[in-house]
C-alpha positions in Angstrom: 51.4 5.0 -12.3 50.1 8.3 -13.0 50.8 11.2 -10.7 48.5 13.5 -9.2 45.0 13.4 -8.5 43.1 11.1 -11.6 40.1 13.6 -11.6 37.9 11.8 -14.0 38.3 8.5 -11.7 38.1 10.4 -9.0 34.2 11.3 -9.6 33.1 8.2 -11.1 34.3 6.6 -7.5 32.4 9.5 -5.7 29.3 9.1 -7.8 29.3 5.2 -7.0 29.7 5.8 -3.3 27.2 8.3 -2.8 24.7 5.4 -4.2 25.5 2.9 -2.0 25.5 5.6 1.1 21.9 6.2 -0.2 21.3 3.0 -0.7 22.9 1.9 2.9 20.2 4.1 4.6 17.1 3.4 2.8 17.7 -0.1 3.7 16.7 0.5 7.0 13.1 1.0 5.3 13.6 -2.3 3.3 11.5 -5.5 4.2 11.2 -3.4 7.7 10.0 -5.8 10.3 6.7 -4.8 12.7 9.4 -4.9 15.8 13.2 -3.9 14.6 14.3 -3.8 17.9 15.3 -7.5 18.0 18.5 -8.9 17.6 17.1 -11.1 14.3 16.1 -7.9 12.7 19.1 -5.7 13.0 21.8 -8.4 13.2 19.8 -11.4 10.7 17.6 -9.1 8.7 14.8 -10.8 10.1 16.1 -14.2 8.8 13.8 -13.6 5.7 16.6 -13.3 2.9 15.9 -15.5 -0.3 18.2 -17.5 -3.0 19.6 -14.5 -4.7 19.9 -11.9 -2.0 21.4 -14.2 0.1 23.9 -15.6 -3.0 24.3 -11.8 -3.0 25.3 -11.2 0.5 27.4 -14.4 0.7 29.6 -13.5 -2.5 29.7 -10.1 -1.2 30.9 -11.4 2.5 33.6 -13.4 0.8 34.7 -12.0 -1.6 36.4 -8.8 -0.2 38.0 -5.7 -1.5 40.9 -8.2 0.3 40.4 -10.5 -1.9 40.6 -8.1 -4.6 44.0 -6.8 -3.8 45.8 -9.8 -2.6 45.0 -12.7 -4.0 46.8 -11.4 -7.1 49.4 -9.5 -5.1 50.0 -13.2 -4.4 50.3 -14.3 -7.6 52.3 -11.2 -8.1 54.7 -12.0 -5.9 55.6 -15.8 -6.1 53.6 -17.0 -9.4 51.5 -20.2 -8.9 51.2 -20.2 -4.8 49.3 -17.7 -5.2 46.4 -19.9 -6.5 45.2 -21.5 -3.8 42.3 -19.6 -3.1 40.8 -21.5 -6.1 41.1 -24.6 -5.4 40.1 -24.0 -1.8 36.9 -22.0 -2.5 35.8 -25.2 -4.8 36.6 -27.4 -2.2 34.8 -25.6 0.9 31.4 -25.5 -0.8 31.0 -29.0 -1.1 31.8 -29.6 2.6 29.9 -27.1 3.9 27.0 -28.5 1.7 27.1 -31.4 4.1 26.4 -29.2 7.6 25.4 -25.4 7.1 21.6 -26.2 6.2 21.8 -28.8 9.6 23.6 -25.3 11.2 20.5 -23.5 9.8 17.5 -25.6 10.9 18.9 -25.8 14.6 19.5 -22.4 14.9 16.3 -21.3 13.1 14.2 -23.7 15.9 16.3 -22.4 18.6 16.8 -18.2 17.9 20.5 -19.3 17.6 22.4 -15.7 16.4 25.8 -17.1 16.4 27.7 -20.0 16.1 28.8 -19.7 19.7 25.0 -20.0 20.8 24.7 -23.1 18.9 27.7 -24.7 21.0 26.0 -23.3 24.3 22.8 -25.1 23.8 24.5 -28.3 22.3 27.0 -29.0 24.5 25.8 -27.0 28.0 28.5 -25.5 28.4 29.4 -21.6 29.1 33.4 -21.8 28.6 33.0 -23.8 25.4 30.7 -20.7 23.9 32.9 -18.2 25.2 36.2 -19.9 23.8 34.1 -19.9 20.2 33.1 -16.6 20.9 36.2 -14.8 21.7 38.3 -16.7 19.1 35.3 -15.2 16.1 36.2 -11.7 17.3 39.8 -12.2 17.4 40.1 -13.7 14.0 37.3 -11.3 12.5 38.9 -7.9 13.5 42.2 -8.3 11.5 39.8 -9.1 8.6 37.6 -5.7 9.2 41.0 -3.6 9.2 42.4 -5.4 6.0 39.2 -3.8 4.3 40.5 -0.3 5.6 43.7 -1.2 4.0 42.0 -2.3 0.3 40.1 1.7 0.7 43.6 3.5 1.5 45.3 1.4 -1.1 42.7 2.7 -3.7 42.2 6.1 -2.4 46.6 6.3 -2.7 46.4 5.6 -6.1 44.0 7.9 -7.0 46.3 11.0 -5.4 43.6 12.1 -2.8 44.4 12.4 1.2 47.6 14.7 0.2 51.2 13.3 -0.2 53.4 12.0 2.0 54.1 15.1 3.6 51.0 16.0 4.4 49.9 16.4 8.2 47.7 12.8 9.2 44.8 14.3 9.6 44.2 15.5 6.3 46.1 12.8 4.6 43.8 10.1 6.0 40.4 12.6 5.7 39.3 10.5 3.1 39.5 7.3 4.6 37.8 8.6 8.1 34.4 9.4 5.7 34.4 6.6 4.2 34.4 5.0 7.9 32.1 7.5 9.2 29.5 6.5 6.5 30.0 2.6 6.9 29.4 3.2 10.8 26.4 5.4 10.5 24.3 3.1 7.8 25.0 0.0 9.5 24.0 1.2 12.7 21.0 2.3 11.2 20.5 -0.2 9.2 22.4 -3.4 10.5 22.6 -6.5 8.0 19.9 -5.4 5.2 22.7 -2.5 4.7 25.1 -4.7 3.2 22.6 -7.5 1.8 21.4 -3.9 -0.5 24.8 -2.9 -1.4 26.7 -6.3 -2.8 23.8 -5.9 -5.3 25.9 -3.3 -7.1 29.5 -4.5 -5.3 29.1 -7.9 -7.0 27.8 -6.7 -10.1 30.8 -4.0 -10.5 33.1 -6.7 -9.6 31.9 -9.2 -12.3 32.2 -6.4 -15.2 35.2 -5.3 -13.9 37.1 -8.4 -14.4 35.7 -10.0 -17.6 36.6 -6.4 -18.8 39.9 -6.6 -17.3 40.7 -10.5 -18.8 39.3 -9.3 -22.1 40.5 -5.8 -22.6 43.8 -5.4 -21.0 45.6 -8.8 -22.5 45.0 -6.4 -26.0 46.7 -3.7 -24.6 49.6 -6.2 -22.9 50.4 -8.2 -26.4 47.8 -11.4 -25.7 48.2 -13.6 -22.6 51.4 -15.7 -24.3 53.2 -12.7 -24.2 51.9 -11.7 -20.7 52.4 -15.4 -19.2 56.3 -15.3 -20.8 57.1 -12.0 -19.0 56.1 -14.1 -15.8 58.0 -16.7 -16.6 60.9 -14.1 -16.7 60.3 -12.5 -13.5 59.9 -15.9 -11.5 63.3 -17.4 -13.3 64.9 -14.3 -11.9 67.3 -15.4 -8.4 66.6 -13.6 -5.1 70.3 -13.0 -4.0 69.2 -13.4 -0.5 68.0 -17.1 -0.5 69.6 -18.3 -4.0 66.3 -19.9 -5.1 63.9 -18.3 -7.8 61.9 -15.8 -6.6 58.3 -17.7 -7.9 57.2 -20.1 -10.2 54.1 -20.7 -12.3 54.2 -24.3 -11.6 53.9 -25.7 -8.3 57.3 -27.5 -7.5 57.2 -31.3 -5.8 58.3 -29.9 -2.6 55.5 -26.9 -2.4 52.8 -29.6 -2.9 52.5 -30.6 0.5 52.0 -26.7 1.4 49.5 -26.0 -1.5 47.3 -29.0 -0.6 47.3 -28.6 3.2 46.6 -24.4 2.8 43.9 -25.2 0.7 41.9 -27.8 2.6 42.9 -26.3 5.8 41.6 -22.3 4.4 38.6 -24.3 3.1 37.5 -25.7 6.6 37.9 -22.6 8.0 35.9 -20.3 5.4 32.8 -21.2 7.1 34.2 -21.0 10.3 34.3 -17.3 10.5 31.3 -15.3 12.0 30.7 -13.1 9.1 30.0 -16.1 6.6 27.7 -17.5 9.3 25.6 -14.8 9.7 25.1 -14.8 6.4 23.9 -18.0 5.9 21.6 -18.1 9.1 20.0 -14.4 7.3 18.5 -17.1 5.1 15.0 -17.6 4.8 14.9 -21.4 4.7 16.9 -24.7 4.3 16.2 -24.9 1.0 17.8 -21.6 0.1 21.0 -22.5 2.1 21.3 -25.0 0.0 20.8 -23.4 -3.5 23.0 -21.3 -2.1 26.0 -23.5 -1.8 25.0 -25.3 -5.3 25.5 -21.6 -7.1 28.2 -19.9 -5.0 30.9 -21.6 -6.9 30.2 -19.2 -9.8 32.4 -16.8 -7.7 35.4 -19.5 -8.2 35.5 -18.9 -11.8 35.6 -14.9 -11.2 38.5 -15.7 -8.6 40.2 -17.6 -10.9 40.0 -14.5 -13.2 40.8 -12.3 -10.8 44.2 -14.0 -9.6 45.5 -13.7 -13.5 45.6 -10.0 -12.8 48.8 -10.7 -10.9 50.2 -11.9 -14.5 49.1 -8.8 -16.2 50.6 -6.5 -13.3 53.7 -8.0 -14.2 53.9 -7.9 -17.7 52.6 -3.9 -17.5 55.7 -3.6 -15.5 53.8 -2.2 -12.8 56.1 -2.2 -9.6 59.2 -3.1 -11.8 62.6 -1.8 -10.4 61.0 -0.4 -7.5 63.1 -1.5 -4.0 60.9 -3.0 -1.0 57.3 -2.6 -3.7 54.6 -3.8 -2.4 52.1 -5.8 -4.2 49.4 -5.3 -2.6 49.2 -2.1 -4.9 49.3 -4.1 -7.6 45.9 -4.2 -9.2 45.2 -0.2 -8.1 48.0 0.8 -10.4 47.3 -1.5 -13.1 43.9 -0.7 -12.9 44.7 3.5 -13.2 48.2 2.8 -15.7 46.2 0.8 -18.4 41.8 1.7 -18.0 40.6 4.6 -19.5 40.5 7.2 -16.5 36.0 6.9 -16.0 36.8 2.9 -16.0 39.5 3.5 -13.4 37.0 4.9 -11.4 34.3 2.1 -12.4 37.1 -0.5 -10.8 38.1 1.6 -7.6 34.8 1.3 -6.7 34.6 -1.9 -7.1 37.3 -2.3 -5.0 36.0 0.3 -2.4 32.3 -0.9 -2.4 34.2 -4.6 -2.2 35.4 -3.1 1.4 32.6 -1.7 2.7 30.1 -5.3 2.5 32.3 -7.3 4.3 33.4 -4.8 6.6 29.6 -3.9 7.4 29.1 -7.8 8.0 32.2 -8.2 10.1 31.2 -5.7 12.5 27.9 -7.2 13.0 29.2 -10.4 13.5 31.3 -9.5 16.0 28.8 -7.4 17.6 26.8 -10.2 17.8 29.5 -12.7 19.4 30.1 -10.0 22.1 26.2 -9.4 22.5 24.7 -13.2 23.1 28.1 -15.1 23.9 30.0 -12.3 26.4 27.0 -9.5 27.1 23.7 -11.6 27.9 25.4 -15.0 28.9 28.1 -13.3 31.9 27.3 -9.6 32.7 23.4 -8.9 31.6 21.6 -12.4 31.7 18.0 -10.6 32.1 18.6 -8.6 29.0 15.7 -7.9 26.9 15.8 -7.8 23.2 15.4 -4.0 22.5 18.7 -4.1 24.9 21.0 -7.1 23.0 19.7 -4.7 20.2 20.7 -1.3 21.5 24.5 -3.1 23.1 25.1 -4.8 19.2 24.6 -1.2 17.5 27.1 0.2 20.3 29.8 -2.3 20.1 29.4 -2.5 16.2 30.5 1.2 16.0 33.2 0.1 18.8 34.8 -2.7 16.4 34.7 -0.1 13.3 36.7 2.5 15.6 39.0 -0.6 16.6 39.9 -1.2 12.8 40.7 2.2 12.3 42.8 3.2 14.7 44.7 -0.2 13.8 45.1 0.8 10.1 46.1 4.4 11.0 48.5 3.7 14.0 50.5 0.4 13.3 52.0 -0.8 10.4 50.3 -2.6 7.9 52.3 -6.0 7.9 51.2 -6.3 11.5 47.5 -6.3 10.2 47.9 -9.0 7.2 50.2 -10.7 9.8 47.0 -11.0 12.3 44.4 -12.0 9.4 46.9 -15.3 8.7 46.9 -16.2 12.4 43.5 -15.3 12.2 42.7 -18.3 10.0 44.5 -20.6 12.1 42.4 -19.7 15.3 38.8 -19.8 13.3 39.7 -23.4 12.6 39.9 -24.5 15.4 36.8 -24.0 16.4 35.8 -25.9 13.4 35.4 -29.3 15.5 33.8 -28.1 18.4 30.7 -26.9 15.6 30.9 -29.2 12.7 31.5 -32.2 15.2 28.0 -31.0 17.6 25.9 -30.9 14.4 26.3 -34.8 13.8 26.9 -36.4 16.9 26.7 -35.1 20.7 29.8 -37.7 21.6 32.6 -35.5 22.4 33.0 -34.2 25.4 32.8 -30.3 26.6 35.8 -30.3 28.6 37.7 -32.8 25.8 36.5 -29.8 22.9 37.4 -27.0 25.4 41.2 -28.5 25.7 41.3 -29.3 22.2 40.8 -26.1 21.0 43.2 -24.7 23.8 45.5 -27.3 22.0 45.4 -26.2 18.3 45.4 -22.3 19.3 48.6 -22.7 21.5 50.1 -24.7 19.2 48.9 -22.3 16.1 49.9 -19.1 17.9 53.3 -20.6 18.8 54.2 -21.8 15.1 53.3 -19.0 13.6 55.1 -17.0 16.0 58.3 -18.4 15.2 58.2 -17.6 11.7 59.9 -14.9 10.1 59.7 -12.8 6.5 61.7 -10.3 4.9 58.6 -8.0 6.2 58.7 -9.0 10.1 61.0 -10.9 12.5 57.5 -12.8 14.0 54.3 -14.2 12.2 55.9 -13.9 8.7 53.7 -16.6 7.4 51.4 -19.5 7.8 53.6 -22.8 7.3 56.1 -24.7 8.8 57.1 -28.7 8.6 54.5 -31.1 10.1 55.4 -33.1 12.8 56.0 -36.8 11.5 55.6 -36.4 8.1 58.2 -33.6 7.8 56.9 -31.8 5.1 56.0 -28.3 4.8 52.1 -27.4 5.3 49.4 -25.3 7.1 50.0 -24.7 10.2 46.5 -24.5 11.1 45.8 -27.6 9.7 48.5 -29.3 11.6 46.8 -27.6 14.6 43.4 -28.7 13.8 44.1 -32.1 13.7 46.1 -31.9 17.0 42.5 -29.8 18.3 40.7 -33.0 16.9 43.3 -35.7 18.6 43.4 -34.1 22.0 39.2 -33.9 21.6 39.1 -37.7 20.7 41.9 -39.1 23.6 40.5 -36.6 26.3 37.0 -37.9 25.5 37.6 -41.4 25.4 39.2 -40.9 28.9 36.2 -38.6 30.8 33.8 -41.0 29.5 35.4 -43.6 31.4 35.5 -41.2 34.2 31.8 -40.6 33.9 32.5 -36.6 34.2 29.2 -34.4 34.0 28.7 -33.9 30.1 26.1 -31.3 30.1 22.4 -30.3 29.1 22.1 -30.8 25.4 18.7 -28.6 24.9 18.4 -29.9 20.7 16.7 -33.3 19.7 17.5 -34.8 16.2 14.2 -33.2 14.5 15.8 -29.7 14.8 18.8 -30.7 12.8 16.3 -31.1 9.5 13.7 -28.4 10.3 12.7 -26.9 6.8 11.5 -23.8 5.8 8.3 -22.0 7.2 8.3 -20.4 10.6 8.3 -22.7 13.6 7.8 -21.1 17.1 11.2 -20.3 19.0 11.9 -23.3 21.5 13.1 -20.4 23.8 11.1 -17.8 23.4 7.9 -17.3 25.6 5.0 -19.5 24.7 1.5 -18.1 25.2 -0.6 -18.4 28.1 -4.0 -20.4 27.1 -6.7 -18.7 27.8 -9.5 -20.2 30.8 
């Protein structure tokens, strides 16, 4: 890694942020609505995004400067574990094929926001919302601070902030404008601010890593060479456990843990509030569905991007450092082997790969809080212009929250939270998935289940320890019965889903109160076009 401050990269990164800050703000003048002072137009942009803004905002929402960094620190770090993330983003979008455009059509007849609302209306019941509600901020703020982390990672290698010894506030300077700027364009601009900007974050992203496949195996000796040096590093013993320390071939006994992380992180990608907004910013059915038929095209560029964990390690990046981390990876493979003007090209990639999903984060959550906590238990009278005016507040409030976590606690306790994160947003997977096929389970059976499969989540992971942290040191553990090693969500999810299915069975028989469910089975198929609001104010004839 170079030392100092890389000038040339340094101003290219600059340059590309000042656009997307332009173009963060002038999105508030983009497909401006006669009335933005509605929850739909700042938090949904108007629900009026087509095939390829919305492929745009989707790729941009999940695929994260996150992603970026660790998915080949990963690979880095234990070889072909670190894969996963392929196999699981092929496997989600054929699932959520199945019930996202059914999530769309109901929520598009009924002014449905969040996932939380569609549970209130399906199921009647206020603590069933709430339960989704709270558990979708929970799991989405370790996610917003993670994209702080992939900004500081890149603004470290780069030199700028000062050294070590420099006082916090300047050190950390840069990283509170980039914050400033995310907070003050999203307010303004709410969800068309991020649909405009993964324009150019996704379009960096793509040239940066067929560039990066391409150019820097040339510079590394050609993928054989770069695939043997892995070889070598995973052969090598940890003295501490006596096993290898990776491999590139997932063993028989890491199967079991490969498969279950995989289908478990794929359940649970379109779980999270961020990736449902998205989709429900779509302008029709139809285009929720193109969507999921072109999406995997972002597979292939994770699949690229995860060999950049290879290529760190045969450019020896990290390589007889003590306690490395790998999350820095890709930043300093990106600044030892690019050209110092392509450096910057890739670090704003990165940085621009933070700011999307961090935009769309915050709204998501601000959402949550606004229908689910704000309007349903403290202001039920609220009118539109004030969900509006309480989502742009508490948007602002979740940025602050992610900041302050980043710049006071350590950054383990932050990926430690996005891992436990996951294994919460499953589990409201059955409560949403289950409501938009059949209205059999019960609200009390879905309100224990998920009570289940979160205490049960919580208390696995809890006991789990790394070399990093004495508690929530990773995500699996052996599954009950079958006594292998797997997801601990998973394992939770199906415990959510028994629980749901016994506790039913049994207040049926009781003949408990099951609720008003205010959908019929036309809304689940709606199309495109735009159908009057079931809850919005009809008008009066006139006599």
């Amino acid at each position: 890694m170079k030392h100092g401050v890389n000038t040339v990269a340094l101003v290219v990164f600059v340059l590309f942020f000042l656009l997307v800050t332009v173009m963060g703000f002038l999105a508030s003048r983009w497909r401006r609505a006669d009335s933005a002072l509605h929850l739909d137009e700042w938090g949904l942009g108007g629900r009026s995004f087509g095939t390829w803004i919305t492929w745009f905002l989707l790729g941009g929402d999940l695929y994260t400067a996150y992603t970026f960094i660790a998915v080949p620190a990963a690979v880095y770090g234990a070889g072909a574990a670190g894969f996963f993330a392929v196999p699981y983003t092929i496997i989600a979008y054929p699932l959520v094929f199945l019930f996202l455009p059914r999530l769309w059509s109901v929520a598009r007849v009924h002014g449905y926001v969040t996932p939380a609302d569609f549970v209130r209306g399906r199921y009647g019941s206020r603590g069933l919302s709430l339960a989704v509600a709270v558990t979708g901020i929970l799991a989405t703020m370790p996610y917003i601070a993670l994209q702080l982390v992939g900004i500081q990672a890149v603004l470290d290698t780069l030199g700028v902030g000062g050294g070590a010894n420099s006082n916090w506030f300047v050190k950390d300077l840069p990283l509170f404008l980039a914050f400033a700027v995310l907070a003050a364009y999203t307010y303004s601009s709410g969800l068309r601010a991020p649909a405009l900007i993964a324009f150019v974050k996704d379009t960096l992203v793509y040239i940066v890593i067929i560039v990066a496949v391409i150019y820097l195996p040339m510079r590394l000796g050609g993928y054989g060479h770069i695939f043997d040096q892995a070889a070598q590093k995973f052969s090598t013993i940890n003295p501490k456990t006596k096993q290898p320390v990776g491999a590139m071939f997932t063993g028989p006994k890491a199967q079991w843990t490969y498969a279950t992380l995989a289908l478990g992180s794929a359940l649970a990608l379109f779980m999270y509030p961020h990736t449902v907004t998205g989709v429900l910013a779509a302008k029709s059915r139809n285009t929720v569905r193109r969507n999921m038929a072109i999406l995997p095209a972002y597979s292939l560029m994770l699949g690229l991007l995860a060999l950049l964990g290879f290529l760190a390690i045969a450019a020896g990046v990290g390589k007889g450092v003590a306690g490395y981390n790998p999350q820095l990876a890709v930043p300093q493979l990106f600044d030892k082997l690019f050209p110092s003007w392509f450096t910057g090209v890739a670090f704003a990639a990165i940085g621009i790969g933070a700011l999307v999903p961090a935009a769309i984060m915050s709204i998501a959550a601000a959402n949550l809080f606004t229908r689910n906590i704000y309007k349903e238990f403290i202001a039920p009278a609220a009118t539109p212009e004030q969900e509006t005016k309480v989502a742009k507040i508490v948007s602002l409030l979740v940025k602050v929250g992610a900041l302050v976590f980043v710049l006071g606690m350590d950054k383990q306790l932050a990926i430690n939270l996005q891992l436990l994160g996951g294994i919460w947003i499953l589990q409201t997977c059955v409560s949403i998935v289950a409501g938009l096929f059949t209205r059999w389970f019960h609200r009390w059976a879905l309100l224990a289940g998920w009570a289940a499969g979160m205490a049960y989540g919580t208390w696995k992971a809890y006991g789990l320890a790394s070399p990093a942290t004495k508690h929530f040191g990773g995500n699996s553990t052996t599954i009950p019965v079958i006594g292998q090693i797997g997801y601990i969500g998973l394992t939770a999810f199906v415990l959510n889903l028994g629980v749901a299915v016994l506790l039913t069975l049994v207040l049926k028989a009781a003949k408990a109160p099951e609720g008003v469910d205010e959908t019929s089975p036309a809304d689940y198929s709606a199309e495109t076009g735009d159908p009057e609001l079931k809850n919005a104010p009809q008008p009066v004839a006139a006599h």
